[in-house]
Each structure stands twice: as structure tokens, then as C-alpha cells.
C-alpha positions as CSV (number, residue, x, y, z in Angstrom):
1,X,87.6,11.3,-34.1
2,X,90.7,12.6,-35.4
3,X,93.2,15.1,-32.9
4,X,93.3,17.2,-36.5
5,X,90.1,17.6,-36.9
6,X,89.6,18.3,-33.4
7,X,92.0,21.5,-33.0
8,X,91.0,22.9,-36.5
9,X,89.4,26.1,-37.1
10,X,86.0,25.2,-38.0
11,X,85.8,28.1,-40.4
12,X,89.2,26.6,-42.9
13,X,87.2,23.4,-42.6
14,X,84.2,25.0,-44.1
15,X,86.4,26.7,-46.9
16,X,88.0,23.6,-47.2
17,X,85.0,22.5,-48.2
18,X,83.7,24.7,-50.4
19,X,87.1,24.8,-52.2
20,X,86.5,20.7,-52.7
21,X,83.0,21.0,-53.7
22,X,83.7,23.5,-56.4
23,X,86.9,21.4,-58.0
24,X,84.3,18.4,-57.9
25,X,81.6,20.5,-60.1
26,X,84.7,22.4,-62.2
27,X,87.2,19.3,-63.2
28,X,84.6,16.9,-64.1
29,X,84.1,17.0,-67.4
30,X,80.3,16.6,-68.6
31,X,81.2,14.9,-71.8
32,X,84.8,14.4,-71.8
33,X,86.8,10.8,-71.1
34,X,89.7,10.0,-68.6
35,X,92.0,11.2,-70.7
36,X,90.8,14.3,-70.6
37,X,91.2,14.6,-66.9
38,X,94.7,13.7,-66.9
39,X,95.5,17.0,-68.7
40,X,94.0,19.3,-66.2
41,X,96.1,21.3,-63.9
42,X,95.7,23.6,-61.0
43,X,97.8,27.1,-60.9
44,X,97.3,28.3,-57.1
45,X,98.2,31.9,-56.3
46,X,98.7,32.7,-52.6
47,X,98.5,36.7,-53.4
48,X,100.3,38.5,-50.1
49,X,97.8,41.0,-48.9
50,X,99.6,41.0,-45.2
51,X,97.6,40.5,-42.5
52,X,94.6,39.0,-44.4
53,X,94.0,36.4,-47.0
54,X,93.5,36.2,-50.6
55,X,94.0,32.9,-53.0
56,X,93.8,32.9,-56.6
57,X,93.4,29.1,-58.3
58,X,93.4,28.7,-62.1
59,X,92.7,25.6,-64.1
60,X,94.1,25.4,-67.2
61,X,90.4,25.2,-68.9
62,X,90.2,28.3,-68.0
63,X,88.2,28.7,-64.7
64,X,89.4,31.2,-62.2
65,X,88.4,31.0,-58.7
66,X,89.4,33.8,-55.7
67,X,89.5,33.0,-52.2
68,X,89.0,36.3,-50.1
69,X,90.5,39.4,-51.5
70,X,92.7,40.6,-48.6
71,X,92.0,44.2,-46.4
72,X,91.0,47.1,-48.4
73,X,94.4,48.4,-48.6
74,X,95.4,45.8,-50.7
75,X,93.1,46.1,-53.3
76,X,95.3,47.4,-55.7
77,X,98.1,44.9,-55.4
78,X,95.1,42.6,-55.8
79,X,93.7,43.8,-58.9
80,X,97.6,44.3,-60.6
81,X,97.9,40.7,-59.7
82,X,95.1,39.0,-61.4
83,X,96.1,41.4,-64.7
84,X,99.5,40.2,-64.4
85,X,97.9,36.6,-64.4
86,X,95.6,37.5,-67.5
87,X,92.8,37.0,-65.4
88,X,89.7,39.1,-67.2
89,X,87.1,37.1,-65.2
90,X,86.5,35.2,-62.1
91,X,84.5,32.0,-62.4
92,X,83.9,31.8,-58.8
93,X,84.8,34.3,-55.6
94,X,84.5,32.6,-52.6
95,X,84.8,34.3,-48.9
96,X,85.9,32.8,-46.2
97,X,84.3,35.3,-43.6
98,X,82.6,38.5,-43.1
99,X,86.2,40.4,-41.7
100,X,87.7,43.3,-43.7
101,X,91.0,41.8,-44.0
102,X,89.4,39.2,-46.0
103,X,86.6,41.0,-47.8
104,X,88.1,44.2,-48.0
105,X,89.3,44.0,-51.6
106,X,86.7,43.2,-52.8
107,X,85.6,46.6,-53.6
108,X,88.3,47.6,-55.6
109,X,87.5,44.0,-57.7
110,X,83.8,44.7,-58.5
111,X,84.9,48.3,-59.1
112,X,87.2,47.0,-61.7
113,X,87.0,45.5,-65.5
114,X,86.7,41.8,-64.3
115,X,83.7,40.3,-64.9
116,X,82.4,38.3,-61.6
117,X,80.2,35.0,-61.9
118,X,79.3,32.9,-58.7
119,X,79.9,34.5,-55.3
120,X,80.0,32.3,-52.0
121,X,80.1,33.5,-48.5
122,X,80.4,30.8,-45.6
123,X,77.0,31.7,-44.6
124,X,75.6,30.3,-47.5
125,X,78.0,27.3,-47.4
126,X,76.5,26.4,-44.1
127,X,73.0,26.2,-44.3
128,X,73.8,24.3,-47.6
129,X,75.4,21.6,-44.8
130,X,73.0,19.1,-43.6
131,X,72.2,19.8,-39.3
């Protein structure tokens, strides 16, 4: 096998994962031709929440996707973010693990005016994982 893979942190692999799996579901078009797909794009947002993380990707169909929402703390700057994007709604929130730097934001989000639709946490990414 692969040094990379080898000295990776399992959990960004997982996420890694999850991030590919939802593109594969969200940029396939159900009725649409190749040409369509050539005119998608992907806007990715790496919102600085200090020590934590928190990812916003945008396709230009519209979807919104968040990856972690940073510490508590940073919920604010969070929030002002997406409005500066125009983001009203997130298609997808995704969470890369159960820490408060990376959930901690998340509170101030659901407390919010965006609407939230599918929520993922690793521990449901793994058991979707084959043993």
C-alpha cells in the first residue's frame, strides 16, 4: 500500500470520503447531458474559525455543503459568513468529529434563519463502510 495512505489520519480519509460521495450524488445530473456537466463549478470556502475547522462548498446549481462549523466562539463569524455568501440554506452539513472546535458552531447555525437539510456525522459514515 501507499506511504500516503499509510501516515494519513484515518478520520480526513473518512471525510474525504464522504465529501466524494456527496459530489458523486450532487453533480450528476438525473436527466441532464455532458454538456451540462461541463458548466458546473465548485466555490470552496475555507472559513477561519482558528483552532478548529469549518468549510463551506457551493456549486453553482445551487447546493451548499458545510464541513464542521468551527469552536463555539466562532459561531458568529460563521453565520456572517454564509450571509455574506447568500447562503439561506445548507443542502448538506457534514461533521468531521464529535470535538467542539469542529461542532461548536453549530449551535449558533441551527439557532439561525438557515434552513438545514441532510446532516452527516462520521459515525454514521462508518457503519455505512463495508467491515
Amino acid at each position: 500500500m501507499n506511504k500516503y495512505f499509510h501516515s494519513c489520519n484515518p478520520k480526513r480519509l473518512i471525510c474525504l470520503a464522504a465529501v466524494l460521495i456527496s459530489f458523486i450524488f450532487l453533480f450528476v445530473p438525473q436527466n441532464e447531458g455532458v454538456a451540462a456537466q461541463a458548466q458546473n463549478a465548485l466555490f470552496v470556502t475555507f472559513i477561519d474559525v482558528g483552532q478548529g475547522d469549518c468549510s463551506l462548498l457551493r456549486t453553482s446549481n445551487g447546493t451548499n455543503i458545510l464541513i464542521d462549523a468551527g469552536p463555539t466562539s466562532t459561531g458568529q463569524a460563521v453565520l456572517s459568513n454564509l450571509y455574506d455568501q447568500g447562503v439561506s440554506s445548507l443542502d448538506v452539513i457534514i461533521i468531521s468529529h464529535n470535538h467542539e472546535d469542529h461542532i461548536g458552531g453549530l449551535l449558533t447555525i441551527f439557532q439561525s434563519e438557515i434552513q438545514a437539510g441532510r446532516f452527516y456525522t462520521m459515525e454514521v459514515i462508518v457503519q455505512l463502510q463495508p467491515a
